[in-house]
N, C-alpha and C positions, 0 to 999 in steps of 0.2 A: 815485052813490056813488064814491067819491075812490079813487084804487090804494093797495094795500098796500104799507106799507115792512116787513117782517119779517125777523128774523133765522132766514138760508138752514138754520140747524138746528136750534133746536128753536122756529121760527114766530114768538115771539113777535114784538108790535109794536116797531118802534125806535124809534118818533116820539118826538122827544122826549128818544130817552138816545144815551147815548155807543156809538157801535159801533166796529168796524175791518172794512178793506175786505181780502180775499185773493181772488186770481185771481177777481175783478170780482164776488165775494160782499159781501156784507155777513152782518156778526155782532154778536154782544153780546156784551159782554167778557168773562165765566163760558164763554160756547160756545167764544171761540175759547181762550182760556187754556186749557179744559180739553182741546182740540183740539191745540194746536200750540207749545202755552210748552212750552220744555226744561226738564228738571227742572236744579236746581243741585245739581252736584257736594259741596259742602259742606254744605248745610243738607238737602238733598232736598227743597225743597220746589218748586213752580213757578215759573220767573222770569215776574210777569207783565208786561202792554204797559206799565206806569206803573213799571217797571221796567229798570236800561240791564243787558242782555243780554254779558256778556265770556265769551268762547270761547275755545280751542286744543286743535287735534286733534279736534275733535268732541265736544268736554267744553265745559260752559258752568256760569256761575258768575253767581250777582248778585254788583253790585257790592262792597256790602258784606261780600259771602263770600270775594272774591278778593285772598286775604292769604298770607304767608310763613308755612309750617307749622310753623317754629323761633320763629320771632320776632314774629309775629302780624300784623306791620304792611303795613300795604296794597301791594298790589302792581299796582293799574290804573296805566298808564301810566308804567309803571316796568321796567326789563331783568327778564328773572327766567330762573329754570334749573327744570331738572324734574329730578327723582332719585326714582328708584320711585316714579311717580307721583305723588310731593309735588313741590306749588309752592312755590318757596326763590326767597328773594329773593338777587341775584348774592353780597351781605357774607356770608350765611349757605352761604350754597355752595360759596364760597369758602375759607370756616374748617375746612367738614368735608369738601369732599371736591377741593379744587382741590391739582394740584401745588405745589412748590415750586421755584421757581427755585436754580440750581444755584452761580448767581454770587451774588445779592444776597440769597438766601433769603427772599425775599416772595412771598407766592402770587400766581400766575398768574391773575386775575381771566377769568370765563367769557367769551367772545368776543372774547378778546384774543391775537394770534396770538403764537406761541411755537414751538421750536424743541426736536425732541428725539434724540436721538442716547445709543446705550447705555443706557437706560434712565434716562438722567437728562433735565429742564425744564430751557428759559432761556424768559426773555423775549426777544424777538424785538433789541431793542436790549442785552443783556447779555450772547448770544453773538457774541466777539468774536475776533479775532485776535490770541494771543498775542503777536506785533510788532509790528503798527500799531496794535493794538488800535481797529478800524474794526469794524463789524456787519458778519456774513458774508452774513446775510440768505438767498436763493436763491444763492447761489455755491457753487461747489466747495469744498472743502475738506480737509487731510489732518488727521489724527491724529494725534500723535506721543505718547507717553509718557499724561499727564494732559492735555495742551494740546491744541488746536487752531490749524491755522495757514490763512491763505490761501493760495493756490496761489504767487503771487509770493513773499510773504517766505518759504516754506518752501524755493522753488528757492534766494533769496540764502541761508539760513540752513543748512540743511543738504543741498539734492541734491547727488551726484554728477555731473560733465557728460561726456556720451557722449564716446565719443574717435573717431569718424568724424562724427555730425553737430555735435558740439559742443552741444547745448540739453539740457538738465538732465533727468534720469531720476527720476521721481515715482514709479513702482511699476513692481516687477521691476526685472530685467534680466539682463545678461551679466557677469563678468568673465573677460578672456581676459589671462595676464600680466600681472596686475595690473592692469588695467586696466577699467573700467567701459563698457559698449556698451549700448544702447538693443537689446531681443533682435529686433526687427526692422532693426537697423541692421548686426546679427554675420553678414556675408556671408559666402559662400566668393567667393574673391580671382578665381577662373577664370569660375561659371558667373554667381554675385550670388545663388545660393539663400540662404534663410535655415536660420543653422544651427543656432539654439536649440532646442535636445532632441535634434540628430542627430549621427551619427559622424562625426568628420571629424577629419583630421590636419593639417600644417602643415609647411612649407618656408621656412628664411628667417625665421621668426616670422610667417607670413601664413599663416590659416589655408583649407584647401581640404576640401568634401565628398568621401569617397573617390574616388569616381570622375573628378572633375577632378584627384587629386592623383596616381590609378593612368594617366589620361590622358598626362598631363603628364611625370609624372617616373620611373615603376616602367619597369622595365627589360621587353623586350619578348623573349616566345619567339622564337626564329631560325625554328622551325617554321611555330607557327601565326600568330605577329605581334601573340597577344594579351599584356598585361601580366600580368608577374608578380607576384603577391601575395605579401608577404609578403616580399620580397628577403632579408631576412638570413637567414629561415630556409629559403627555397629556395630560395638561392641555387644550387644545383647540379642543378633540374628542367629536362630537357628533353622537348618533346612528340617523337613519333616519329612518322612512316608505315611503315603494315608493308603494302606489296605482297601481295593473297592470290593464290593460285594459280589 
């Protein structure tokens, strides 16, 4: 007597009909279908083996289910976007829910890189520099008013340039006498602290932290040798020693 070919669940003979083979089984097409076909998302019904199987995210779809829920038309082997769960084709998703670019007013099509800043889209080529008008792309950039500029044409266009290093002052800074200072470049003339945020006076138009300017120039008790604060208004303190008994 000849060996059985059977299908591994529910026995019947396969001789003869169509099977599929899974981790070294054999089956009939009713066993495995009803075993291991994923239901389709659209229809609910079974995707079976004489059928091509389209997936994403663990969702699967027959082929002819997997369409654009606005516009009906197929979507196998075509970009597509997801929005609550609905499959959109990129034009329809585009219509109803993609930004709009800030310069040319065309929507930003999905997987297309783009650029945003203040709550407004550009297209990655349409945010540009208001002088060169070049895409900024990854580069820095300032602000000004409505515009944006690149870091070069805003130094020619409008920075200030420091008056100790000379190179152009992009945010913040110092003015001392009219004059603009980078706030790391506003020393005191004696120690080289920096003196942005701190007290400090000035000799000569050069500015010094108090203590190099009490150093340097405050008048000194005869007693104890230390400087006197303050000179115009104590001008007439003196320390004293008083001998005890």
């Amino acid at each position: 007597m000849g060996e059985r070919f059977d299908c591994h669940y529910c026995k019947e003979s396969l001789l003869g009909k169509k099977y599929i083979l899974r981790d070294n089984n054999q089956y009939c097409v009713k066993c495995y279908e009803n075993l291991y076909s994923n239901m389709c998302e659209d229809c609910k019904a079974p995707i079976g083996s004489d059928s091509k199987d389209l997936s994403y995210k663990d969702l699967h779809w027959h082929e002819k289910c997997f369409n654009c829920a606005k516009c009906t038309r197929s979507l196998a082997e075509k970009p597509f976007a997801v929005k609550d769960e609905n499959l959109l084709c990129t034009e329809c998703y585009s219509n109803e829910y993609s930004s709009k670019c800030f310069t040319c007013k065309k929507n930003i099509m999905p997987g297309s890189r783009k650029m945003e800043y203040r709550g407004n889209s550009w297209h990655e080529t349409c945010f540009t520099c208001k002088r060169c008008r070049q895409p900024m792309g990854t580069k820095p950039f300032i602000p000004k008013e409505n515009d944006s500029y690149c870091v070069p044409c805003y130094e020619k266009q409008f920075a200030q340039h420091c008056s100790s290093c000379k190179k152009a002052i992009t945010t913040g800074g110092v003015t001392y006498h009219d004059m603009p200072w980078h706030k790391e470049c506003f020393l005191c003339t004696g120690c080289k602290m920096q003196l942005a945020g701190q007290r400090f006076t000035s000799r000569d138009e050069f500015p010094y932290c108090l203590d190099c300017f009490s150093n340097l120039y405050a008048k000194k008790c005869t007693a104890c040798g230390k400087a006197i604060a303050g000179e115009s208004t104590y001008r007439y303190t003196f320390c004293m020693k008083i001998d005890s008994d």
